[in-house]
N, C-alpha and C positions, 0 to 999 in steps of 0.2 A: 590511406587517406582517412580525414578523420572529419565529420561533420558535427558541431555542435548546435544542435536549434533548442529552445526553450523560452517559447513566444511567453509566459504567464507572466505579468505583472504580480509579484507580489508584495503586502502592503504588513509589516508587522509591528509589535509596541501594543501596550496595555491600551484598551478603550478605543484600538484602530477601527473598530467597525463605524461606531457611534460618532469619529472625528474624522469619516474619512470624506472625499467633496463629492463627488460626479459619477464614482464606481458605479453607480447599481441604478441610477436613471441611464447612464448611456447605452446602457443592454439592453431595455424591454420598459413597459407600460404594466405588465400582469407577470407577476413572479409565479412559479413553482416550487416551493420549498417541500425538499427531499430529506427525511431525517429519519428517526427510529424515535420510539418512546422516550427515550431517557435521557440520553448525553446531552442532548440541545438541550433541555429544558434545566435538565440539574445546572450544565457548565453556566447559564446566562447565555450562551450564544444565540439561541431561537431569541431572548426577549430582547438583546439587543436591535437584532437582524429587521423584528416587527415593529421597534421603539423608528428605526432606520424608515422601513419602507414608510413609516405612517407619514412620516415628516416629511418625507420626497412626495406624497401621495404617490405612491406606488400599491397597488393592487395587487392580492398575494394571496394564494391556494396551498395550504399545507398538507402535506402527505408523508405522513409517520409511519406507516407500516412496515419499515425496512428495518430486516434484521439481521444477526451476522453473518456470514456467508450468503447474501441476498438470491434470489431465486429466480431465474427464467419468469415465474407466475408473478410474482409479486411488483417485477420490473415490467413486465406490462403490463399489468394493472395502473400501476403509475401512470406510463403510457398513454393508456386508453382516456384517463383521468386528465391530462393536459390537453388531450385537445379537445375533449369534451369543456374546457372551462374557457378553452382559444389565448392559454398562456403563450407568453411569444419568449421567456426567458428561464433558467432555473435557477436555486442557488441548495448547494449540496452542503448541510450543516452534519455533523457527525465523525466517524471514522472512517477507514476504508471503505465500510460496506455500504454507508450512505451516499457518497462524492462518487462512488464507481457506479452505483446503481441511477444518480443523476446524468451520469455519462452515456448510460445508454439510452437511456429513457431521451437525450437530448439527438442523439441520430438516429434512434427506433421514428420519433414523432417525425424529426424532420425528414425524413426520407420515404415517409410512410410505407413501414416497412415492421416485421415481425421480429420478437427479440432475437429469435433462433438464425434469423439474415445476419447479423450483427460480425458473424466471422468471417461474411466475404467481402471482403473493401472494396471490391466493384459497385456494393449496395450502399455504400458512404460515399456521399459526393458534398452533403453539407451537415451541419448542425446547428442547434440552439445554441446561442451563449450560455455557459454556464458560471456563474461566481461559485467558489468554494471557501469552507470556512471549518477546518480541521477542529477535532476536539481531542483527537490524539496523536500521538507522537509517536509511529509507525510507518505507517504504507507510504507516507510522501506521496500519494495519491493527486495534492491539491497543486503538485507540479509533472507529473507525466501523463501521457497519452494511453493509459492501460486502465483498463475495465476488467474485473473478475467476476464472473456470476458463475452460482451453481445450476445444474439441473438436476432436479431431483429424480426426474424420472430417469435418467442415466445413470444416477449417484454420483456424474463429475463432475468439477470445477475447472473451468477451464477462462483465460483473457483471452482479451482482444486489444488490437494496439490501433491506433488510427491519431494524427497531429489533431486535426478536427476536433476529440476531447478533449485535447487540452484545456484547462480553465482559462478563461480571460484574465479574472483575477482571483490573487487568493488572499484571505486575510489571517494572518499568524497570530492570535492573540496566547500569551501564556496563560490568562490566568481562564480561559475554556480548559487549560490541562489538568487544573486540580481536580475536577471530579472523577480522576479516572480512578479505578482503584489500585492497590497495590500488584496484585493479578496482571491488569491490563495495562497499566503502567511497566510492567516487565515484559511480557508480553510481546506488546506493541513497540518497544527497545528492540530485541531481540529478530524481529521483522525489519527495524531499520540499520541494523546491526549485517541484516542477512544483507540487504539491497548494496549495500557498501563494500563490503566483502566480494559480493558477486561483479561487481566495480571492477576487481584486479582479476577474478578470472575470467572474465568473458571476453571471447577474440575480437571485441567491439571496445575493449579499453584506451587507454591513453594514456601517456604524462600528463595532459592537461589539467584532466581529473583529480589524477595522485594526490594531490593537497589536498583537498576537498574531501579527498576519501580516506586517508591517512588521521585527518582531523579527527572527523567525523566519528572513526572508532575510537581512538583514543578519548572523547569527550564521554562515549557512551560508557566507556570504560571505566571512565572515574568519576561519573555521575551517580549511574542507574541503583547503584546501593544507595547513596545519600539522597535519591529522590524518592525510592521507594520508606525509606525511613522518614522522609521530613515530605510528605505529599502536599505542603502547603508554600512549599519552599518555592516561590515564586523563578526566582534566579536559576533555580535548579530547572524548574520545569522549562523554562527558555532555554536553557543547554539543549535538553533534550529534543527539544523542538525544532531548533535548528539543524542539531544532527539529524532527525528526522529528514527535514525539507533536504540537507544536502543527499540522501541516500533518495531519494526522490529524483534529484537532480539529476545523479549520476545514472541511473537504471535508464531514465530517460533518452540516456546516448548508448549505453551499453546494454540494456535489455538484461535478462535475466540467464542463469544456467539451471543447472538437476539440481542446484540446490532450491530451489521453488517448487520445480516440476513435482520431484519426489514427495514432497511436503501435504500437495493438492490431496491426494487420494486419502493421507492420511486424516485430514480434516470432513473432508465428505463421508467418512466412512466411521470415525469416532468425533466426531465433533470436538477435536482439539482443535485450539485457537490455529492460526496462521501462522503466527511469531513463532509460537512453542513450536508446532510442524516444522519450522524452519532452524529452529534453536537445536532438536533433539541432532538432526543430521548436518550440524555444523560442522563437527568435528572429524567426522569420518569423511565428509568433501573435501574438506581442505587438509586430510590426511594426502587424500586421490589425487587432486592436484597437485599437491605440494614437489615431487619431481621435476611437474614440468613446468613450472612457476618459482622456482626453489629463491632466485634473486629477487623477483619481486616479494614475495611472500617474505626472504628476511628480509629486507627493505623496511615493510611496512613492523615487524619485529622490533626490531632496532626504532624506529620509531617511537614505539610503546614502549619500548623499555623493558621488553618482558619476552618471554621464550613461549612457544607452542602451547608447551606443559601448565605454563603460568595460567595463559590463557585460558585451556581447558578447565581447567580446577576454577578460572573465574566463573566460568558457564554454569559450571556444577552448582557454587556457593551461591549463585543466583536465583536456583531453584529449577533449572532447565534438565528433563528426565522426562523420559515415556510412562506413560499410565496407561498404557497397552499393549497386549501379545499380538502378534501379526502370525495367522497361518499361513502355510502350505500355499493353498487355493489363492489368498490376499495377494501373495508375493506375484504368484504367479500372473495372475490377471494384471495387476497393478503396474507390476512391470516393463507389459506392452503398454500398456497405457501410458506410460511415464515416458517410455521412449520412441514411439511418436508423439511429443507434444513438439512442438515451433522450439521453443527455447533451448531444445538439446542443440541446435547448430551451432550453437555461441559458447560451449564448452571447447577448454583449454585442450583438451584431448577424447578420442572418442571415448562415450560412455556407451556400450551396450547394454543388450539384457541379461547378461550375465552379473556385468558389475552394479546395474540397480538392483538384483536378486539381491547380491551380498551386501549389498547399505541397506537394503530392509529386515536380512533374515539375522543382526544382530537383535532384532525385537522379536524372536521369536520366544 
């Protein structure tokens, strides 16, 4: 049996924010806006958003302190800051870290409850509306119900999944994508690259999907060089964005596998991006799978037009490599940690701790 839900409205086209009708009165009186220093303000998305609420009169509290991999601390801080101000709605302008960190901050307040509650869905029963308004073209964040924060003081990162996050609405603008840089522009590919991938192997897949997830690499495929070369290429950046939103779509039903999982520790622990984390161990996963996937996986081959090998050597040419050695101890600890997280069920076949040892100890 196969369930498809993905309640979000979303609304996409150059200047969608500023043409849109009723979005962002029908949610709240007093906004919350969740961003980080720079994306919002570089892409035009914050000035639009404030051009937006002025004109609705809509009332609006901005909170920039969110940063990559956002923090237990810094999401209640947030927190504490909405209902201190008695906002009744939020809108999450940024990347991943922003829209995920708006998600909890929207069932931490309504639930009144601690960010560290946040893992037991017993303590969710409602949330704040939230609007999202992506700046990159990655996490597909601004369409599933999955929140990632770090805790520093554990050193891990770990989601949480609940419908209740989901956005109400999201708004797709391309030309928020041009500020990204070439870096995060590839990057952030590479993270929507993984969600689509893990598409076919998660034992939550479908044919429904297939299209959607078969597209979606192949676009990124023959984009992500000409975007990272032409970063103003409007057309390009909508490619990307929509592969983005479809790998978004798809995790949404099918959740994620050890390609995510294994990825975490390596980002809490060297501050490499998420994409890249997901990018380095692309090859050796879908090495793993590949046996008991072998039809689907050529399926989606044949598809592209292109063989395994191809593929590989594209990853490479893209710039996707580890800039770190992993010890002894790393593996070890890591390890456990990787293989109790949630999302090892959803692998195609079992991964213990032996077989996460050997996908890390090739970085030793």
């Amino acid at each position: 049996m196969f369930n498809y839900f993905m309640p979000v409205k979303f609304i996409t086209g150059k200047n969608c924010v500023l043409e849109s009708n009723t979005e962002f009165k029908t949610y709240g009186t007093k906004a919350f806006i969740v961003t980080g220093k720079n994306s919002a303000v570089v892409s035009g998305a914050q000035k639009d958003v404030i051009e937006k609420l002025n004109k609705e009169k809509i009332e609006f509290i901005i909170y920039n302190e969110i940063r990559e991999n956002p923090t237990t601390t810094t999401i209640q801080k947030g927190a504490d800051l909405f209902l201190e101000n008695n906002c009744n709605f939020l809108i999450g302008i940024g990347g991943g870290s922003a829209i995920d960190s708006a998600k909890a901050i929207s069932v931490i307040t309504a639930n009144n409850i601690k960010v560290k509650d946040v893992y037991n869905p017993q303590n969710l029963q409602k949330a704040f509306p939230l609007i999202s308004i992506p700046t990159t073209s990655g996490t597909g964040t601004e369409v599933t119900p999955f929140s990632v924060i770090t805790d520093p003081e554990l050193n891990k990162k770990a989601g949480f999944g609940n419908p209740l996050i989901f956005p109400k609405v999201s708004f797709l603008d391309p030309k928020y994508m041009r500020s990204m840089s070439v870096k995060v522009t590839r990057d952030t590919a590479i993270d929507a690259l993984s969600h689509l991938l893990e598409g076919l192997y998660s034992n939550k897949r479908n044919e429904i999907i297939f299209p959607m997830i078969f597209e979606g690499i192949s676009v990124i495929i023959k984009n992500l060089k000409k975007t990272m070369e032409n970063p103003d290429d409007l057309e390009l950046r909508e490619k990307l964005m929509i592969a983005s939103t479809w790998g978004g779509m798809v995790i949404a039903q099918t959740g994620t596998t050890v390609q995510h999982s294994i990825g975490y520790p390596v980002t809490s622990t060297f501050g490499t991006t998420h994409g890249m984390a997901n990018g380095i161990f692309m090859k050796s996963v879908l090495e793993m799978f590949y046996p008991s996937l072998k039809t689907i996986i050529d399926r989606l081959f044949t598809y592209l037009n292109m063989t395994r090998e191809e593929f590989y050597v594209w990853l490479e040419s893209v710039g996707v490599k580890a800039d770190f050695k992993l010890t002894d101890e790393f593996i070890d600890k890591k390890s456990i940690e990787v293989s109790e997280s949630r999302n090892m069920a959803l692998n195609p076949i079992k991964v213990d701790i032996d077989k996460i040892k050997e996908l890390y100890s090739q970085f030793k």
